[in-house]
C-alpha positions as protocol buffer text, in pm:
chain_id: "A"
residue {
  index: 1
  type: UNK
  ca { x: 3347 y: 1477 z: 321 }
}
residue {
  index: 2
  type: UNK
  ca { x: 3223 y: 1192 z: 142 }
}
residue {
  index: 3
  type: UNK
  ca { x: 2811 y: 1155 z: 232 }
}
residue {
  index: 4
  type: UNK
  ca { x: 2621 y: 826 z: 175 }
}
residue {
  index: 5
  type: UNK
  ca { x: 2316 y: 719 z: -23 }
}
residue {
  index: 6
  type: UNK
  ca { x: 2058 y: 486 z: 94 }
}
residue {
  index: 7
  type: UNK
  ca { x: 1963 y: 194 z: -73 }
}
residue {
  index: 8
  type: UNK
  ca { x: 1656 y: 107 z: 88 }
}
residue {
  index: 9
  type: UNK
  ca { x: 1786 y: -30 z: 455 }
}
residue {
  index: 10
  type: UNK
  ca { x: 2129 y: 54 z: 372 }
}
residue {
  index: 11
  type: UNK
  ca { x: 2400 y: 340 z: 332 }
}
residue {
  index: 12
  type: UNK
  ca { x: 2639 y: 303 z: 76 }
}
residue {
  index: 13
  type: UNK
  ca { x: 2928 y: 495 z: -90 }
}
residue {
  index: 14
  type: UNK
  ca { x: 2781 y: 756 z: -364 }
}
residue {
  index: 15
  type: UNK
  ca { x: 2909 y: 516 z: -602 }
}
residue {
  index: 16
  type: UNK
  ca { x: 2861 y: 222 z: -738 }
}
residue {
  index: 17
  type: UNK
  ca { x: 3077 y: -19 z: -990 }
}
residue {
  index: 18
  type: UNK
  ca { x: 2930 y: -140 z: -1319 }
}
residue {
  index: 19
  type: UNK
  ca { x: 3086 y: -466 z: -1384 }
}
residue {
  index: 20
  type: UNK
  ca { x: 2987 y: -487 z: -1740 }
}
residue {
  index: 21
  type: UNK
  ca { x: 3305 y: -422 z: -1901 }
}
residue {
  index: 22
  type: UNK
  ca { x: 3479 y: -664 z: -1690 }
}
residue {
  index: 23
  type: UNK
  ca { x: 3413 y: -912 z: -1937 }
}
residue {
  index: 24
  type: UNK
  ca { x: 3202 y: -737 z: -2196 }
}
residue {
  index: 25
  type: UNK
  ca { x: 3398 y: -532 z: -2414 }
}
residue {
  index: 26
  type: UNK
  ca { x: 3693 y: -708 z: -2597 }
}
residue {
  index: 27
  type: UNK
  ca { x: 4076 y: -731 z: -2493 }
}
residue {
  index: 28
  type: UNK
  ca { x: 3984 y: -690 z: -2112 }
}
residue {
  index: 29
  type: UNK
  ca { x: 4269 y: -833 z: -1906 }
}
residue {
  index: 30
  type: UNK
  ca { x: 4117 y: -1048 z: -1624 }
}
residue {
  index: 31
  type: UNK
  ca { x: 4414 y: -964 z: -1377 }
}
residue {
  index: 32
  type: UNK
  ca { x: 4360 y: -600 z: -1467 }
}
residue {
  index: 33
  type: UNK
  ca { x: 4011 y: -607 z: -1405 }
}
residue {
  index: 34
  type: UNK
  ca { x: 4039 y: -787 z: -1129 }
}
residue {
  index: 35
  type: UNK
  ca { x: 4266 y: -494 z: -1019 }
}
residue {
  index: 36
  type: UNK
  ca { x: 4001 y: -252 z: -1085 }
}
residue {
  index: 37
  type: UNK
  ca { x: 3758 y: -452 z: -889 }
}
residue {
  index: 38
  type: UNK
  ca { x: 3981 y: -434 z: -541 }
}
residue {
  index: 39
  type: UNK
  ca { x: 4077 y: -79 z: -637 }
}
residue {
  index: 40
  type: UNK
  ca { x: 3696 y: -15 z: -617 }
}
residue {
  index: 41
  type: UNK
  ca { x: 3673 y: -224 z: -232 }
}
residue {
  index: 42
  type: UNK
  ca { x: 3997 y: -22 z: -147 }
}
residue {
  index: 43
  type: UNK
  ca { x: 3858 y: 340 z: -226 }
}
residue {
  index: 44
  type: UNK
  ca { x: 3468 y: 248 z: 20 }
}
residue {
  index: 45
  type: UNK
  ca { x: 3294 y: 129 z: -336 }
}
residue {
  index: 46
  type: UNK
  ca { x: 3027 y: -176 z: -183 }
}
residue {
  index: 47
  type: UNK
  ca { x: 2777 y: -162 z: -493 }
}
residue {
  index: 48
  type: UNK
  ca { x: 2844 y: -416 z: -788 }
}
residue {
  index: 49
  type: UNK
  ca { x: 2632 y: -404 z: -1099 }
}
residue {
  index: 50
  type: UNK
  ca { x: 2608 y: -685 z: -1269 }
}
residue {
  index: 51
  type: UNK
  ca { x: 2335 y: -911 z: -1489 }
}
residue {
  index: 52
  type: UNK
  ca { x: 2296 y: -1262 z: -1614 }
}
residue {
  index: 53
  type: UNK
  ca { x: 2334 y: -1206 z: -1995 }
}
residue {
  index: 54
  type: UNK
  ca { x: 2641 y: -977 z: -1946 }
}
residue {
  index: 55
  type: UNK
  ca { x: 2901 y: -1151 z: -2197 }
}
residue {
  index: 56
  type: UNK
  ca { x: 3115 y: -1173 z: -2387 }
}
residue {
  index: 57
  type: UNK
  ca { x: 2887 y: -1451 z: -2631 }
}
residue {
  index: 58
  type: UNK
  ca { x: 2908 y: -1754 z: -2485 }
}
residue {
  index: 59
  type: UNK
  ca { x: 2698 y: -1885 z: -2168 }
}
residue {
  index: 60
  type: UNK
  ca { x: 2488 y: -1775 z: -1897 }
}
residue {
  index: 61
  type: UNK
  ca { x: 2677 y: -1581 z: -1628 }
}
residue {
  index: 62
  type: UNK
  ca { x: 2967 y: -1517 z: -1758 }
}
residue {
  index: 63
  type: UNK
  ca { x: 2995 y: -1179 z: -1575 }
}
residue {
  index: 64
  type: UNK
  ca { x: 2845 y: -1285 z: -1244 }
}
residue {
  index: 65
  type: UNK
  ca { x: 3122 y: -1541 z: -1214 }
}
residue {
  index: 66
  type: UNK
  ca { x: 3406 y: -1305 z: -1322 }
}
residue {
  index: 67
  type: UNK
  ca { x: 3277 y: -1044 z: -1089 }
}
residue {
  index: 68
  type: UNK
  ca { x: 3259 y: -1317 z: -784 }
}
residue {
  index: 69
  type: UNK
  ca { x: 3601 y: -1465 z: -845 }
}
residue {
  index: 70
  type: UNK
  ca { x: 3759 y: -1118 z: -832 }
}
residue {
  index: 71
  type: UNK
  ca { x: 3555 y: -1017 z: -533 }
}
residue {
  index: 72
  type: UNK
  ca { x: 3661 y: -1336 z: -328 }
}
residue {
  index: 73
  type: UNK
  ca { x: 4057 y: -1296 z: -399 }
}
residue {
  index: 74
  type: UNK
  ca { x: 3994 y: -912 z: -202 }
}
residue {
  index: 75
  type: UNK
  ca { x: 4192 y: -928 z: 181 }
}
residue {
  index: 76
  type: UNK
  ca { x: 3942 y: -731 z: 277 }
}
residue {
  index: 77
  type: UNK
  ca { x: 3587 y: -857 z: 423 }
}
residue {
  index: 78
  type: UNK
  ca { x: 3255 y: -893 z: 198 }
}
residue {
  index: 79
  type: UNK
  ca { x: 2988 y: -934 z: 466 }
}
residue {
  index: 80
  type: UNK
  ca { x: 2876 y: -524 z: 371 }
}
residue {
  index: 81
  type: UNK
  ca { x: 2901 y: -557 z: -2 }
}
residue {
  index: 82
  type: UNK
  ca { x: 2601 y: -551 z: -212 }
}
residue {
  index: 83
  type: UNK
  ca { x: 2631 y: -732 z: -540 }
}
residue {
  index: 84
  type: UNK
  ca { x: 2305 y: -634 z: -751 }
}
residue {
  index: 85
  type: UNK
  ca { x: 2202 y: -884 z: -1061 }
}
residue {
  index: 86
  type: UNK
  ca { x: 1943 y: -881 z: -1334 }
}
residue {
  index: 87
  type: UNK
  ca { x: 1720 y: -1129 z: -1476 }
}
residue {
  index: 88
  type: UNK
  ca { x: 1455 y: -1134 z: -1769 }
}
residue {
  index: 89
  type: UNK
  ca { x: 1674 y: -1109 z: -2021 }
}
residue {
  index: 90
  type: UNK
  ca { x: 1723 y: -1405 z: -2258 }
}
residue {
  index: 91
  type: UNK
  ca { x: 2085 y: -1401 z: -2504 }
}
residue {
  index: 92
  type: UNK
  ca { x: 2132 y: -1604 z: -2843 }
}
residue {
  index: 93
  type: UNK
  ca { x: 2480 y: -1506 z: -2986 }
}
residue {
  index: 94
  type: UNK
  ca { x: 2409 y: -1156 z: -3037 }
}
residue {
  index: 95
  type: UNK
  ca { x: 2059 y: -1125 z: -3035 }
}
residue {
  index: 96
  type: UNK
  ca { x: 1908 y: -1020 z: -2678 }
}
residue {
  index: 97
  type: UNK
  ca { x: 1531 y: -1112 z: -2622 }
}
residue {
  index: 98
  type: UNK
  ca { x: 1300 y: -1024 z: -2330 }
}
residue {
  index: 99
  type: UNK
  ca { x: 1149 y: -1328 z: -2091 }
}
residue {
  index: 100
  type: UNK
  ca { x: 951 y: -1121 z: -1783 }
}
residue {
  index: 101
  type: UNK
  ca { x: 756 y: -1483 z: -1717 }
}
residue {
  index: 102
  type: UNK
  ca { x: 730 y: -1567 z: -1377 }
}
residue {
  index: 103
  type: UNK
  ca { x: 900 y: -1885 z: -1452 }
}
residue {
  index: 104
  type: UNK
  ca { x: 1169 y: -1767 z: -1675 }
}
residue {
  index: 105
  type: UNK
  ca { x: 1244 y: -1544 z: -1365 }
}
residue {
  index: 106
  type: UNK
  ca { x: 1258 y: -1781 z: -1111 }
}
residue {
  index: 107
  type: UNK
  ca { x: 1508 y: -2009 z: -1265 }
}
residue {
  index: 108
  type: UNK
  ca { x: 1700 y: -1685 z: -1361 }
}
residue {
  index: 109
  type: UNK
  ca { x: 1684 y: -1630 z: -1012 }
}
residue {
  index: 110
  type: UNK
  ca { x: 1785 y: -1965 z: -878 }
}
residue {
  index: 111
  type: UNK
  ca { x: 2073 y: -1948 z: -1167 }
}
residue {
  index: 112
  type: UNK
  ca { x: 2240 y: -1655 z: -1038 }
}
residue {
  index: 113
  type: UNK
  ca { x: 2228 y: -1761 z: -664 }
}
residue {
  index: 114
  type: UNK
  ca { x: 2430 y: -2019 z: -745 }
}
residue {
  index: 115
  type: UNK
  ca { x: 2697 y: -1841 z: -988 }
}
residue {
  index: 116
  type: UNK
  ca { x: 2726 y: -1600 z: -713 }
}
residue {
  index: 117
  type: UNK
  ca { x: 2728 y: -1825 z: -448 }
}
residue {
  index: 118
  type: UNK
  ca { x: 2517 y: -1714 z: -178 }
}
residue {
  index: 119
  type: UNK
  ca { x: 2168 y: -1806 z: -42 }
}
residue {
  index: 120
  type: UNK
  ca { x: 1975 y: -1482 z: -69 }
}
residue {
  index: 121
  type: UNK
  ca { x: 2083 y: -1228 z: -371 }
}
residue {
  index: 122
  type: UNK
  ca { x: 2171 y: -835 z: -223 }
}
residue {
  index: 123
  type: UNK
  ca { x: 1925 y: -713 z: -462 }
}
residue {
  index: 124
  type: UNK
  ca { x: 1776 y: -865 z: -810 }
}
residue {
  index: 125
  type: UNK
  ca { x: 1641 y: -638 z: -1064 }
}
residue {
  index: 126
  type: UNK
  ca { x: 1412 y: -714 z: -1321 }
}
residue {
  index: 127
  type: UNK
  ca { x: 1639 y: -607 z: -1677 }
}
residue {
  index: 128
  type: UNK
  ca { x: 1390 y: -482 z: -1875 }
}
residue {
  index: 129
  type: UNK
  ca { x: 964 y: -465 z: -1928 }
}
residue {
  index: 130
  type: UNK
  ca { x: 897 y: -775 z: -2142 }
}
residue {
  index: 131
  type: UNK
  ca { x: 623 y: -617 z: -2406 }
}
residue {
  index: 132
  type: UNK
  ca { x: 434 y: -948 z: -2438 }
}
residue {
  index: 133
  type: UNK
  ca { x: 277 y: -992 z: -2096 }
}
residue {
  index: 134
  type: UNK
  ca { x: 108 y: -751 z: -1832 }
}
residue {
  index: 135
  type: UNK
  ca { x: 425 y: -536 z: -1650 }
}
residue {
  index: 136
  type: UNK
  ca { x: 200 y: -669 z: -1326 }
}
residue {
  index: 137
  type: UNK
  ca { x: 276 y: -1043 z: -1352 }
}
residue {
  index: 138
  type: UNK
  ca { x: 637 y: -959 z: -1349 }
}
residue {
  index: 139
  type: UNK
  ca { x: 607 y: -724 z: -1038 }
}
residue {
  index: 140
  type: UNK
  ca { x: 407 y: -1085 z: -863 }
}
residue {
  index: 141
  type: UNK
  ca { x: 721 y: -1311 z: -1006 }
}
residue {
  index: 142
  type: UNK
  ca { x: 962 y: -1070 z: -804 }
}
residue {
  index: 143
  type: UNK
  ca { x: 769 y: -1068 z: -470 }
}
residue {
  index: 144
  type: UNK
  ca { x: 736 y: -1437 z: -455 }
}
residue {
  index: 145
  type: UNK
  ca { x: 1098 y: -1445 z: -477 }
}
residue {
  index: 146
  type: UNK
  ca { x: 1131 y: -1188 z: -225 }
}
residue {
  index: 147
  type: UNK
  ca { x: 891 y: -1362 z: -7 }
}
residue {
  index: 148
  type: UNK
  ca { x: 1054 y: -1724 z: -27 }
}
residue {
  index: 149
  type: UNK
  ca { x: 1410 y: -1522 z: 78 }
}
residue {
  index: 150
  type: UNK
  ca { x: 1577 y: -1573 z: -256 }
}
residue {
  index: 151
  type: UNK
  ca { x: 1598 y: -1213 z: -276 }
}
residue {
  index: 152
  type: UNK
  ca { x: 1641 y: -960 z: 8 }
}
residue {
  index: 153
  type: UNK
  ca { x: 1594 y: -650 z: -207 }
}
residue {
  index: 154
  type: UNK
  ca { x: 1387 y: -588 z: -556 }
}
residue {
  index: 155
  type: UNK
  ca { x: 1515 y: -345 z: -813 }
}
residue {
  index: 156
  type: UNK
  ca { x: 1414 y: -262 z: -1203 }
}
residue {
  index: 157
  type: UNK
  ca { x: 1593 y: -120 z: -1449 }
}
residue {
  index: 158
  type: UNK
  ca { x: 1455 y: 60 z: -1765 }
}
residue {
  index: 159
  type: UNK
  ca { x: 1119 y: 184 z: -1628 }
}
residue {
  index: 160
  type: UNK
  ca { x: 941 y: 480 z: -1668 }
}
residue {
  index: 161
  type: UNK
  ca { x: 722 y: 673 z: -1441 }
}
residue {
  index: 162
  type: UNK
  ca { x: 363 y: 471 z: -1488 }
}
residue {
  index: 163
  type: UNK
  ca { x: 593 y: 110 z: -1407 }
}
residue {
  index: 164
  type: UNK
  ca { x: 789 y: 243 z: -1098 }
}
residue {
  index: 165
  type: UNK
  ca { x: 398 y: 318 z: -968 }
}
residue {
  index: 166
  type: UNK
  ca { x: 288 y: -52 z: -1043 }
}
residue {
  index: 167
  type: UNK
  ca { x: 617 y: -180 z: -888 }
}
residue {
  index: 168
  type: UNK
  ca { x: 561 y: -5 z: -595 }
}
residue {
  index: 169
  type: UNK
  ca { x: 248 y: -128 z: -584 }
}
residue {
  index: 170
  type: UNK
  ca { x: 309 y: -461 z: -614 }
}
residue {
  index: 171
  type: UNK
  ca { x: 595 y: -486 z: -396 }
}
residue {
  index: 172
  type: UNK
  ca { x: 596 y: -251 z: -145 }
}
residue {
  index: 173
  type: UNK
  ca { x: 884 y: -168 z: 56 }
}
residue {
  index: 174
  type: UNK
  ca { x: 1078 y: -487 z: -119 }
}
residue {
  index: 175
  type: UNK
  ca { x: 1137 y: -200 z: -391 }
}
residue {
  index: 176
  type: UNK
  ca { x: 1458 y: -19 z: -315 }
}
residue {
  index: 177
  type: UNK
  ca { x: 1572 y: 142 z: -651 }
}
residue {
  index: 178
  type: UNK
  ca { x: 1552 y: 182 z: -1031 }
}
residue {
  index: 179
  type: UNK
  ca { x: 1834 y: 121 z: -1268 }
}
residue {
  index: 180
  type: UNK
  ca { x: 1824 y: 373 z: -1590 }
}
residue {
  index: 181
  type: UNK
  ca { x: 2082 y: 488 z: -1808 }
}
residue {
  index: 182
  type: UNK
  ca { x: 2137 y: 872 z: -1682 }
}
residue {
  index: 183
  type: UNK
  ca { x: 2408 y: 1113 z: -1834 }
}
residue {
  index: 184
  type: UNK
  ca { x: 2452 y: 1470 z: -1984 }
}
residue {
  index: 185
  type: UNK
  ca { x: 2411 y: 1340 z: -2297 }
}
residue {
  index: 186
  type: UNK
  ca { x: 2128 y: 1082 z: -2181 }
}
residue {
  index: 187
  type: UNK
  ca { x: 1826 y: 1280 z: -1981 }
}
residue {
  index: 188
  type: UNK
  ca { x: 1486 y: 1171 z: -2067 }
}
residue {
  index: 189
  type: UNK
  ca { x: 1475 y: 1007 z: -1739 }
}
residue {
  index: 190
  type: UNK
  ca { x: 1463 y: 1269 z: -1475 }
}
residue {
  index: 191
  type: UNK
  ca { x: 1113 y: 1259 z: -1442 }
}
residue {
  index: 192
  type: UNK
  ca { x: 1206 y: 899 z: -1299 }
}
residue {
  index: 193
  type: UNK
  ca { x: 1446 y: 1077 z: -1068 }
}
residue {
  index: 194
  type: UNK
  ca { x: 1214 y: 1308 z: -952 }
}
residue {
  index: 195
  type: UNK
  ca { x: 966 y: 1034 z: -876 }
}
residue {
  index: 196
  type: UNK
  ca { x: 1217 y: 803 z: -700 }
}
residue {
  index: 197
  type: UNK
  ca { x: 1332 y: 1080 z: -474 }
}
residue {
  index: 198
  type: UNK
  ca { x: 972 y: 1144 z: -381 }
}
residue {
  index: 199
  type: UNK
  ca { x: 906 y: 800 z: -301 }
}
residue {
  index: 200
  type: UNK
  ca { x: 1220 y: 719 z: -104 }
}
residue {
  index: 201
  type: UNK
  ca { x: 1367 y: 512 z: -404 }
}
residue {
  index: 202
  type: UNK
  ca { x: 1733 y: 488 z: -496 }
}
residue {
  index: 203
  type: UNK
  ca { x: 1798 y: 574 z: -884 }
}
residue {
  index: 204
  type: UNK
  ca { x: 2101 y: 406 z: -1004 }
}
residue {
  index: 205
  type: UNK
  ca { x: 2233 y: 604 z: -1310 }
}
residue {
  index: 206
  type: UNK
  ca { x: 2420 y: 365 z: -1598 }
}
residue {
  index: 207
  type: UNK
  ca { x: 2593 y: 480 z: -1810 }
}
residue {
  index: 208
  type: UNK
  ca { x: 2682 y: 759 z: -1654 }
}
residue {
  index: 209
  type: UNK
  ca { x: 2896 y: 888 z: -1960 }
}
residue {
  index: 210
  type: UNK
  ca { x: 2679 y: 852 z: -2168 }
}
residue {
  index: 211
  type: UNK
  ca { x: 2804 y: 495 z: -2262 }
}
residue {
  index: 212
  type: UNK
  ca { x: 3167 y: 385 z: -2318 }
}
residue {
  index: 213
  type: UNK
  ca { x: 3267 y: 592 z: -2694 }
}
residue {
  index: 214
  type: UNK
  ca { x: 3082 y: 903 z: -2572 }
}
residue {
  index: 215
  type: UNK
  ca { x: 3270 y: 912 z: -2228 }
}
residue {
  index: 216
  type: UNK
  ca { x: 3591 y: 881 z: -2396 }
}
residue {
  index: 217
  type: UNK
  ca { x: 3427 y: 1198 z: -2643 }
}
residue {
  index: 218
  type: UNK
  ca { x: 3302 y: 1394 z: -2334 }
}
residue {
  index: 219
  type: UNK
  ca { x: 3470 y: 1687 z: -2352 }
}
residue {
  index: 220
  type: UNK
  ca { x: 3432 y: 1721 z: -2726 }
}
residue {
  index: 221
  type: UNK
  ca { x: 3104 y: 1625 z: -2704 }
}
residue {
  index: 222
  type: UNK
  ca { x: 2943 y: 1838 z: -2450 }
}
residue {
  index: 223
  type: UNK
  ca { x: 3254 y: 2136 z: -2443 }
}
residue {
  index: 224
  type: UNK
  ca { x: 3152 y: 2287 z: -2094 }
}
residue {
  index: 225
  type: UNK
  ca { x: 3188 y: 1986 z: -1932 }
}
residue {
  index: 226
  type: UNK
  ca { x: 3545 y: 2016 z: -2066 }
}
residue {
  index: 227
  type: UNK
  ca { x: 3609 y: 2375 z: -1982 }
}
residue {
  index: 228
  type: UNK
  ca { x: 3482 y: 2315 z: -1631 }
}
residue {
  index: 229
  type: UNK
  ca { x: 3752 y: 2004 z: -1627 }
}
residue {
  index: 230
  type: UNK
  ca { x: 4009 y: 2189 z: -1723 }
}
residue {
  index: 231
  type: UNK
  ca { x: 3902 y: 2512 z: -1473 }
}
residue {
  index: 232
  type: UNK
  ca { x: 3900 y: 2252 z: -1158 }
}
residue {
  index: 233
  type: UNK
  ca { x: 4194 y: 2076 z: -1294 }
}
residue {
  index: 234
  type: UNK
  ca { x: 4001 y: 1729 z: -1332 }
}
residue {
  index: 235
  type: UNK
  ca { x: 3897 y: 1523 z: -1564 }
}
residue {
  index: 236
  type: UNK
  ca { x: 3541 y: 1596 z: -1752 }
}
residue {
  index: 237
  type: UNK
  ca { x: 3449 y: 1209 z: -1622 }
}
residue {
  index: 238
  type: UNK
  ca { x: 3439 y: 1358 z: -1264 }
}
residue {
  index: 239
  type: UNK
  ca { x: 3273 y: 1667 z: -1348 }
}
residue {
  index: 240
  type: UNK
  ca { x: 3002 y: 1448 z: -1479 }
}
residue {
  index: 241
  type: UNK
  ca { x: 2980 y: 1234 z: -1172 }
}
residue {
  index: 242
  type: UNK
  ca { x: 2933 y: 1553 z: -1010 }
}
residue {
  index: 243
  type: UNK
  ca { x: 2659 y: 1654 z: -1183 }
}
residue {
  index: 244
  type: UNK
  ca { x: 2491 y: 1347 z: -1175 }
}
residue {
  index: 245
  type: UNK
  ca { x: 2529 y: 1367 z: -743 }
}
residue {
  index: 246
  type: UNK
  ca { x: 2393 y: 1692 z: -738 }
}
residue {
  index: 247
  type: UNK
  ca { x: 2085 y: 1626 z: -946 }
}
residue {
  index: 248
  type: UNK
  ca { x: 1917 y: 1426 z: -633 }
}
residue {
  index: 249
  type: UNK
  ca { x: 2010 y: 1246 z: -329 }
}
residue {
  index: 250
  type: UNK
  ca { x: 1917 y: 963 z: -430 }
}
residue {
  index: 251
  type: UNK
  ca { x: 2141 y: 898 z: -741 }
}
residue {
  index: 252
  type: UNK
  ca { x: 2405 y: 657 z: -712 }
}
residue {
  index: 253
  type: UNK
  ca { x: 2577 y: 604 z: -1062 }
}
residue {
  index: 254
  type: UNK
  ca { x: 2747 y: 306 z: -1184 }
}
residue {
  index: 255
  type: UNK
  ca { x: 3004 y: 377 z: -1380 }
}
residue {
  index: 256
  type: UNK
  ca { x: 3175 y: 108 z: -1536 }
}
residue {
  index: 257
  type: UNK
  ca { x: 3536 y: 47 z: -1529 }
}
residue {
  index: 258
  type: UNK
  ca { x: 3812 y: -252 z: -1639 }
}
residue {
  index: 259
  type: UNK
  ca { x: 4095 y: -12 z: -1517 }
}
residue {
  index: 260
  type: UNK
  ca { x: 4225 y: 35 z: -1155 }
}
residue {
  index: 261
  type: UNK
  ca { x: 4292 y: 419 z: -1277 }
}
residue {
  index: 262
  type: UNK
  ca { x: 3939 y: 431 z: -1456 }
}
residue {
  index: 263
  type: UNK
  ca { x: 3798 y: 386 z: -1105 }
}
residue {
  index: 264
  type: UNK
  ca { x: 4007 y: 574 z: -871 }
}
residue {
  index: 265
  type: UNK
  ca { x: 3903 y: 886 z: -1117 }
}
residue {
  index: 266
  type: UNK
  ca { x: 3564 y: 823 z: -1067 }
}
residue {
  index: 267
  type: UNK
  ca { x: 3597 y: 798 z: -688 }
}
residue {
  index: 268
  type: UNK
  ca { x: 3770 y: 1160 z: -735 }
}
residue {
  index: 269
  type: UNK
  ca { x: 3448 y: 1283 z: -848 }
}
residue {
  index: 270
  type: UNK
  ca { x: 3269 y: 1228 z: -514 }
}
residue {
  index: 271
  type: UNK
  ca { x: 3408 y: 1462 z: -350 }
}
residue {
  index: 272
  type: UNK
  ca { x: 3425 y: 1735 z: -634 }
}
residue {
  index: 273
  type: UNK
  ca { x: 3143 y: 2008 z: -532 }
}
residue {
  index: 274
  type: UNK
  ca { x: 3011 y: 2226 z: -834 }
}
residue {
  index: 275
  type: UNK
  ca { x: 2920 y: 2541 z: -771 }
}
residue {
  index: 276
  type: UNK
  ca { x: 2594 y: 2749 z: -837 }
}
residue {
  index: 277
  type: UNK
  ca { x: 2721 y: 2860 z: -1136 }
}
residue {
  index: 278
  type: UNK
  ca { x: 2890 y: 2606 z: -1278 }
}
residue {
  index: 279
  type: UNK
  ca { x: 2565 y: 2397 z: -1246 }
}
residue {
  index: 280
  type: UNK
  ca { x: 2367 y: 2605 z: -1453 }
}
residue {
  index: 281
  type: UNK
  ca { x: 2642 y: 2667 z: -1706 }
}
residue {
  index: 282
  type: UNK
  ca { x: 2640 y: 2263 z: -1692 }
}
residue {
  index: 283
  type: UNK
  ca { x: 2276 y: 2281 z: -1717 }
}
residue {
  index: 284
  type: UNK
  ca { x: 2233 y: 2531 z: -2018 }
}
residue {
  index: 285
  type: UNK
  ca { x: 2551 y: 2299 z: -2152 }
}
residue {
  index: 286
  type: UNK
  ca { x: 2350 y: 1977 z: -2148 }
}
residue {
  index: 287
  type: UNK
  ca { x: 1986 y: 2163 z: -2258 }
}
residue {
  index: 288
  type: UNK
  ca { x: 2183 y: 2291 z: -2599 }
}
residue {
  index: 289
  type: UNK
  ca { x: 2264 y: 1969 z: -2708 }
}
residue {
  index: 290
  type: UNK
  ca { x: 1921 y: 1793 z: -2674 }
}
């Protein structure tokens, strides 16, 4: 039986979608993606990744339109679905800068309401600590947004243990979750987990493979992931997903997906339970190849 994980007021599927590679990665076939977009509604999937600078090159929003277009030709209805953007970003061909002002945020902000259509944003995250200016005066730029309405949930992504403090002491209960890459290749950030379970935080794992070359390389990669695959009958992409749900109850990955099939395996994963000793053989797995 499939359980839920909160996102601050809410209870969502254990997953989430990552809708980078919608557009991002080359020779993705809208209609396809589209596909894999309802495929995700169809299977209980109600958490949408996506970010302003998400390409391919070209202009602002790019993904945040594609991801809205194929949400609004689903049957079904939208009213529980939380689409989560980014801002403080900036994108230049295919150099990415950081821009954590308070006023490159708010337009950011006001930009992405209006690509996505709605009044008030699910929940915004801030992309990434901007190195030039006091992590603080980003944490203020946030609240005001979430105290004008803009945005009925704050997020940040790429944070260590010392920022998701200041956030949360900035913001307050506006902060519902933390967005860092998490995978059994990827693991310097469980001290973040640890910390967001303790404070009631969801942690939303990208990345979850370990990006999109190493997931294809799993099993090669990291081979008891593999062996435990074949064991179960699976495929190693669930057996990570596994993993990553059993680390905390408050992970909720994101994997990404342009493929229908891509994200009906990754549902499959929810509902795969490791077992005590498959965990640690995962475990000792993962710790060998640090």
């Amino acid at each position: 039986m499939t359980v839920h994980r909160r996102l601050g007021d809410l209870e969502l599927f254990p997953l989430g979608m990552g809708a980078m590679t919608l557009t991002q990665v080359e020779g993705v076939d809208e209609a396809r993606a589209t596909r894999a977009v309802h495929a995700a509604l169809d299977a209980g999937i109600r958490l949408f990744d996506t970010a302003d600078v998400y390409g391919p090159i070209g202009a602002y929003g790019i993904n945040e339109l594609a991801l809205t277009k194929a949400l609004r030709s689903w049957s079904g209805s939208l009213d529980d679905v939380v689409v989560a953007t980014k801002g403080g970003h900036t994108r230049d061909g295919l150099t990415w800068w950081i821009d954590g002002s308070a006023e490159h945020l708010a337009k950011a902000c006001r930009d992405s309401l209006r690509r996505l259509g709605v009044d008030s944003i699910s929940l915004y995250q801030h992309h990434r600590p901007d190195p030039r200016r006091p992590y603080a005066e980003s944490m203020e730029a946030l609240k005001k947004l979430h105290d004008e309405g803009l945005v009925q949930r704050v997020g940040i992504s790429n944070a260590g243990v010392e920022q998701i403090r200041a956030a949360v002491d900035i913001l307050g209960p506006a902060l519902v979750s933390v967005q860092n890459e998490l995978s059994p290749l990827v693991r310097e950030h469980l001290p973040e987990v640890a910390l967001c379970e303790e404070l009631g935080l969801a942690f939303l794992a990208y990345s979850p493979f370990g990006g999109m070359r190493e997931a294809k390389a799993l099993g090669s990669q990291v081979a008891d992931f593999a062996a435990v695959a074949e064991d179960r009958g699976v495929s190693p992409q669930q057996v990570a997903l596994a993993w990553l749900l059993a680390i905390s109850p408050c992970v909720i990955p994101i994997p990404g997906a342009s493929r229908p099939e891509s994200v009906l395996d990754s549902v499959r994963g929810v509902d795969l339970v490791l077992d005590p000793e498959e965990l640690a053989r995962l475990q000792g797995s993962v710790d060998s190849h640090i």
